[in-house]
C-alpha positions as CSV (number, residue, x, y, z in Angstrom):
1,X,7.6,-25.3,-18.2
2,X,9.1,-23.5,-15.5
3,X,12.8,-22.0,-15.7
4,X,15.1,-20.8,-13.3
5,X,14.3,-16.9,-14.3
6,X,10.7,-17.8,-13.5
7,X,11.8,-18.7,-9.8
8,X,14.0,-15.6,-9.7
9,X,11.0,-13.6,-10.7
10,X,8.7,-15.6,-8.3
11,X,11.5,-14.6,-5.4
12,X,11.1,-11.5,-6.0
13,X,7.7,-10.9,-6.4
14,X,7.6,-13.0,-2.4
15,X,10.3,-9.6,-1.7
16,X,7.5,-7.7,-3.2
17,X,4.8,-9.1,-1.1
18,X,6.7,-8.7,1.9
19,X,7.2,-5.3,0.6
20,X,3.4,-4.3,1.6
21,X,4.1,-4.5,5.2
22,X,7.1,-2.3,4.9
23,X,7.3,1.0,4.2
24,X,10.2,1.3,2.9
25,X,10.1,-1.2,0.3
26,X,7.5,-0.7,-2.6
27,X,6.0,-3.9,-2.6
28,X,3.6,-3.9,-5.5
29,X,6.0,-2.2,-7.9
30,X,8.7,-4.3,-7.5
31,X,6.2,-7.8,-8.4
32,X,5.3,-5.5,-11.4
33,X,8.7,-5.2,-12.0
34,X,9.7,-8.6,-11.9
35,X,6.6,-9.5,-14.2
36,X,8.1,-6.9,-16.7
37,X,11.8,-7.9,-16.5
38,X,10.5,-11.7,-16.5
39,X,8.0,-10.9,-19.8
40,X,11.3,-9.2,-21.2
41,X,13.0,-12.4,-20.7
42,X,10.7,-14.4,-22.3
43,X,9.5,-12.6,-25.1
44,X,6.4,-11.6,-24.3
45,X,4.9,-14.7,-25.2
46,X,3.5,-16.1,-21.7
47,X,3.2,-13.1,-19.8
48,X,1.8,-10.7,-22.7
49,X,0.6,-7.3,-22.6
50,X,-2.6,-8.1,-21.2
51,X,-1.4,-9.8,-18.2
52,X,0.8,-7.3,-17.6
53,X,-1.7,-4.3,-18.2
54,X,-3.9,-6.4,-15.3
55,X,-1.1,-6.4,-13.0
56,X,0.0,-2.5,-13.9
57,X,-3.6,-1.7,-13.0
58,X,-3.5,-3.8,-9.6
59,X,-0.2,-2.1,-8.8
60,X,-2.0,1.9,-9.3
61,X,-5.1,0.8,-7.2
62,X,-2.5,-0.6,-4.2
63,X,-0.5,3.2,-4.5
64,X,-3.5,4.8,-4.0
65,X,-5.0,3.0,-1.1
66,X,-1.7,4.2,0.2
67,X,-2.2,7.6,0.3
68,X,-5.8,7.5,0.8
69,X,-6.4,4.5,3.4
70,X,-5.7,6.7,6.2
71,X,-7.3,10.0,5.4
72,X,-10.8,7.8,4.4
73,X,-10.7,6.1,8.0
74,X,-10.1,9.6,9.6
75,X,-13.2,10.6,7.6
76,X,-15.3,7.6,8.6
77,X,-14.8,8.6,12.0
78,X,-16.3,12.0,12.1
79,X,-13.1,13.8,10.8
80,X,-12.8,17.8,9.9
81,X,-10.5,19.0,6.9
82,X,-7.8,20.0,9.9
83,X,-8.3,16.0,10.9
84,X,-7.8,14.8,7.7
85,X,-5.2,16.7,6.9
86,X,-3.4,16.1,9.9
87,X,-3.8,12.4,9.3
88,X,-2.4,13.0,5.3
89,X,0.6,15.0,7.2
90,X,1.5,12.9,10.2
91,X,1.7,9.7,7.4
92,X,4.1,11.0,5.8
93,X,6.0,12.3,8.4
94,X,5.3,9.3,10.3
95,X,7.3,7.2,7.3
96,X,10.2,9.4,6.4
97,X,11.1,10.2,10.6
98,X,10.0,6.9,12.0
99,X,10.2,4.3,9.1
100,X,8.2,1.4,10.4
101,X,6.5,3.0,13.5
102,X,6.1,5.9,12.2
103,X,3.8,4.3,9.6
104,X,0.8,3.8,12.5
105,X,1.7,6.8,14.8
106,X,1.8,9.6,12.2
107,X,-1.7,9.5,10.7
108,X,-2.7,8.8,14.5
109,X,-0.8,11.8,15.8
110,X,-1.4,14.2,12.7
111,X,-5.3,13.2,12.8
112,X,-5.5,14.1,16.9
113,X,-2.9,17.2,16.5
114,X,-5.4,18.6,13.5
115,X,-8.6,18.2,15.3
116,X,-7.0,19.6,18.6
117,X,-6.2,22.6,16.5
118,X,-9.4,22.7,14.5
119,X,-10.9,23.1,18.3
120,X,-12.2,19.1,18.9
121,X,-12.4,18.3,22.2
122,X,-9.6,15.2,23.0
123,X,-12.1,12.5,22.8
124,X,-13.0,13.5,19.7
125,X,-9.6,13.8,18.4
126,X,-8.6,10.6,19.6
127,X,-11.8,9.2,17.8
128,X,-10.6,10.2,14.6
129,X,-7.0,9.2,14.8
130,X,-7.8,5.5,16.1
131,X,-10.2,5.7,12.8
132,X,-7.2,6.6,10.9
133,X,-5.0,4.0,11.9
134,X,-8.5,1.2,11.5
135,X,-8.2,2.5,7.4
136,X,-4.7,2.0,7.7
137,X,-4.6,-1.7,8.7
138,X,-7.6,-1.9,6.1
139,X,-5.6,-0.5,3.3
140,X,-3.2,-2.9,4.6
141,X,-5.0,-6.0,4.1
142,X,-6.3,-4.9,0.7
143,X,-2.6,-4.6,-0.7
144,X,-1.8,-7.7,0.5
145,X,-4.5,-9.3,-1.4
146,X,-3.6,-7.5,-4.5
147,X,-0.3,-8.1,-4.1
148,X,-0.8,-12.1,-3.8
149,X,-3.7,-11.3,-6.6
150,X,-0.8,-10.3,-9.0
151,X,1.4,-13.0,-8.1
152,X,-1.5,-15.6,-9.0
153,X,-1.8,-13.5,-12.4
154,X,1.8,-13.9,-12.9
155,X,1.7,-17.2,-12.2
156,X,-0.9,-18.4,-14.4
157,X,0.6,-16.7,-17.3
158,X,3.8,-18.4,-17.0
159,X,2.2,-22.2,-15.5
């Protein structure tokens, strides 16, 4: 039987999905959080260790296609160390400078900038930072499907 702290919980985990398409709000965590805080609640009796040890291990793989989505795209398209890097760079950059745009145009602009100065030729270097941005948008889509993956855990815990 559902309760109103389930539907709070469920809210926020919706925040949390949400939360993948914004940088600025860590999506997967906070549904991890509300899992917790709603397992708290409860006792520990629908949503138990287990469940939450599945969603946990969810929420690690979704912070690491984070940091890596980018620099593996860069690398599928022919990327040096100075690309990949640059990539690495301009993401992070990208987010703390340019919050939501910055998300795209810093891997792009740190993948092209550290080709350019690893000696690429332009094409090349533009090569490698539309790849980055393609593992972007991949890494994108898998945390959304992790993220509505842990919900769906969550749920059938509680349901």
């Amino acid at each position: 039987m559902t309760n109103a702290a389930f539907w709070v919980a469920l809210l926020v985990m919706v925040v949390g999905i949400l939360g993948t398409f914004l940088p600025v709000v860590p999506g997967t965590p906070i549904i991890f959080l509300a899992a917790l805080g709603y397992g708290y609640y409860e006792g520990f009796n629908q949503i138990t260790p287990l469940i939450l040890g599945i969603i946990f291990g969810l929420m690690v793989i979704t912070l690491l296609i984070d940091y890596v989505a980018g620099v593996l795209g860069a690398k599928k398209y022919g990327a040096t160390k100075y690309g990949t890097w640059g990539s690495f760079i301009g993401g992070i950059a990208g987010i703390i400078f340019f919050s939501i745009p910055g998300l795209l145009l810093g891997p792009f602009v740190g993948a092209v900038a550290g080709e350019l100065l690893g000696g690429r030729k332009a094409d090349e270097a533009v090569k490698v930072g539309v790849g980055s941005v393609i593992g972007l948008a991949g890494g994108a889509l898998f945390k959304v499907i992790f993220a509505v993956a842990m919900v769906m855990i969550f749920i059938s815990g509680v349901i």
